[in-house]
C-alpha positions in Angstrom: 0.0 0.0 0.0 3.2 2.3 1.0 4.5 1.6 -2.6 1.2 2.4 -4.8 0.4 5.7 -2.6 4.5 6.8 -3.0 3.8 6.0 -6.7 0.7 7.9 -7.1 2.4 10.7 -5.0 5.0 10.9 -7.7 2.9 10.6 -10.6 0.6 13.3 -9.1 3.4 15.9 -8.4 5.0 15.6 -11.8 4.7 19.0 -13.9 2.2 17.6 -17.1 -0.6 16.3 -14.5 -0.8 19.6 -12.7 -0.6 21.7 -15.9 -3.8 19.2 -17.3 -5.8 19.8 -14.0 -5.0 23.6 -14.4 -6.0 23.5 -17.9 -9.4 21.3 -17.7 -10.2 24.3 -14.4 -9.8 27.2 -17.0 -11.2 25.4 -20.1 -14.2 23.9 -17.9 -14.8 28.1 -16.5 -14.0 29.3 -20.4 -16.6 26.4 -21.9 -19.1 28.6 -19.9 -18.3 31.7 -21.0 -18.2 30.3 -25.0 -21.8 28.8 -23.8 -23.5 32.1 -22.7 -22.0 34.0 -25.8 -23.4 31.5 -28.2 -26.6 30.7 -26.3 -27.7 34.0 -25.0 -26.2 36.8 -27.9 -25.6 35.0 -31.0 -27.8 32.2 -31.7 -30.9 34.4 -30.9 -29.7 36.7 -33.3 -29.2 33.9 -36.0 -32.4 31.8 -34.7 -34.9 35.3 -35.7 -33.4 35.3 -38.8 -34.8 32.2 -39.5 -38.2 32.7 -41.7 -41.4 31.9 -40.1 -39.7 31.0 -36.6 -41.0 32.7 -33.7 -38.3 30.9 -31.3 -37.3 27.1 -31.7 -40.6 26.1 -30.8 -42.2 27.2 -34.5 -39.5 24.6 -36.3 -40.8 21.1 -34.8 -43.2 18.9 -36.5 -45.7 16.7 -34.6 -46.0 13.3 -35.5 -48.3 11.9 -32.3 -49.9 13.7 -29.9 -49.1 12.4 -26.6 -51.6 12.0 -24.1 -50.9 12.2 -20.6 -54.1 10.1 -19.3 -53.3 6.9 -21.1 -49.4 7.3 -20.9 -48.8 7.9 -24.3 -45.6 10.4 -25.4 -45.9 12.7 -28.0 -43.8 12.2 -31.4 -41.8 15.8 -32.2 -39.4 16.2 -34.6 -37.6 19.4 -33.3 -35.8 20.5 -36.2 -35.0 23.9 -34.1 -32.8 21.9 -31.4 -31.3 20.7 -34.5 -30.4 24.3 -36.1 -30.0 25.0 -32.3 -27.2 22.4 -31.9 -25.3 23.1 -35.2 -25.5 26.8 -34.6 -23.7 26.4 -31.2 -21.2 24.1 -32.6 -20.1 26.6 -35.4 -20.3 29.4 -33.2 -18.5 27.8 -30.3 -15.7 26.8 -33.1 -15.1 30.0 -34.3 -15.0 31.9 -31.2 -12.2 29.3 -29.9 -10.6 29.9 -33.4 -10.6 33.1 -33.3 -9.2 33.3 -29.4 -6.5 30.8 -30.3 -5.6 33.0 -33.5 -5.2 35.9 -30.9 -3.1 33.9 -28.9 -0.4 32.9 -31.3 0.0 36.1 -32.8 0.5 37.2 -28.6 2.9 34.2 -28.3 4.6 35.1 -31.9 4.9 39.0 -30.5 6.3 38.2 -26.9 9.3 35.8 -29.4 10.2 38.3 -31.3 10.4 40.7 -28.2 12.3 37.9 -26.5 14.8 37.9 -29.5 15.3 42.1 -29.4 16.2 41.9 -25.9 18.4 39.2 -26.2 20.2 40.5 -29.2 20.5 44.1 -27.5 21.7 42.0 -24.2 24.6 39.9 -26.4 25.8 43.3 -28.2 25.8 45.3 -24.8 28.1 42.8 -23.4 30.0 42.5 -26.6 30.4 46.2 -26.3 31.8 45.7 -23.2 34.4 43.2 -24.1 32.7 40.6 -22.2 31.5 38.1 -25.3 33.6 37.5 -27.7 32.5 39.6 -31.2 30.1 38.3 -33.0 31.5 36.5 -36.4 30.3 37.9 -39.5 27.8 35.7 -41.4 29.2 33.9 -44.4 28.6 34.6 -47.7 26.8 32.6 -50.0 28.4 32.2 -53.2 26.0 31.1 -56.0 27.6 27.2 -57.0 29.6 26.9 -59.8 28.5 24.4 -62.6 29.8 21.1 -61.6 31.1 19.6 -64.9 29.5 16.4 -66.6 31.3 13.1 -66.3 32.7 13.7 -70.0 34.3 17.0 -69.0 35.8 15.3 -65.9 37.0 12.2 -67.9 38.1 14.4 -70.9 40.3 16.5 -68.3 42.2 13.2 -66.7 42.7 12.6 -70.5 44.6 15.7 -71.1 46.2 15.7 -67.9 47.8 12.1 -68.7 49.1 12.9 -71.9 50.2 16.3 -70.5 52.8 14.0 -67.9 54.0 12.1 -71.2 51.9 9.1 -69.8 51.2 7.9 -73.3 50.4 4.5 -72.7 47.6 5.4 -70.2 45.8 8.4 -72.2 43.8 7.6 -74.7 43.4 9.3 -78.5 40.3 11.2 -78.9 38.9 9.6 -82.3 36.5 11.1 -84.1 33.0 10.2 -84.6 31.6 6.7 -86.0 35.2 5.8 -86.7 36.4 2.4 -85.1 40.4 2.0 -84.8 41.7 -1.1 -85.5 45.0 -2.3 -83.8 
């Protein structure tokens, strides 16, 4: 028992559990602030756009009346939950899209502020003789034309007969002619 509470002990105190059970608080206290946006402002204002629906309650179709005497439910196709339901999922995922958006751009923001600081911290020391200076970025040089295997071969060629290596180099011959030996 000493062993699987130590173990739950560490598994609890680790950094990624905490973080999750901090995130599911926030997201559970944000779902209901998504929820009264969407429920309350904009899918009233989408719903009476809606021809000929007076509220949610104008979109259903009865198929059976119910009666309460004998135990019978009614049959309703609420098409308005329906429209309800997809409106609050579209709503819901553009709000969080929109809210994450906001947060990258923050996040992308507070990086590139990071990177100013750091860059002004590196030169003020370097201006202080305490970093070495900073080595200049190399130049790219466009890449010369690497030559075909024919040039390459063609040049050991040359090269061999240049050194008097006559045995080794062999004579260039021209086209469709065969040598005979």
């Amino acid at each position: 028992m000493k062993k699987l509470f130590s173990d739950f002990k560490k598994f609890i105190s680790k950094g990624n559990v905490i973080d999750l059970a901090v995130g599911m608080i926030i997201g559970a206290a944000f779902t209901a602030i998504v929820n009264a946006l969407v429920n309350y402002i904009l899918k009233p204002l989408l719903i009476a756009w809606i021809p000929g629906a007076d509220g949610l309650g104008a979109l259903q179709v009865v198929l059976r009346e119910g009666d309460a005497a004998a135990g019978i439910d009614p049959v309703i196709l609420d098409f308005g939950e329906v429209i309800s339901a997809v409106i609050t999922f579209l709503l819901t995922a553009i709000i969080l899209f929109a809210i994450v958006k906001i947060i990258v751009k923050f996040r992308e923001k507070q990086e590139k502020v990071r990177e100013a600081m750091k860059k002004a911290r590196e030169d003020k020391l370097r201006a202080e003789g305490k970093l070495p200076p900073e080595e200049p970025a190399a130049e790219e040089t466009p890449e010369e034309a690497k030559p075909t295997v024919e040039e390459l071969l063609a040049q050991i060629r040359d090269l061999l007969a240049a050194q008097g290596n006559t045995a080794l180099a062999v004579k260039e011959e021209p086209a469709g002619t065969e040598t005979k030996e």
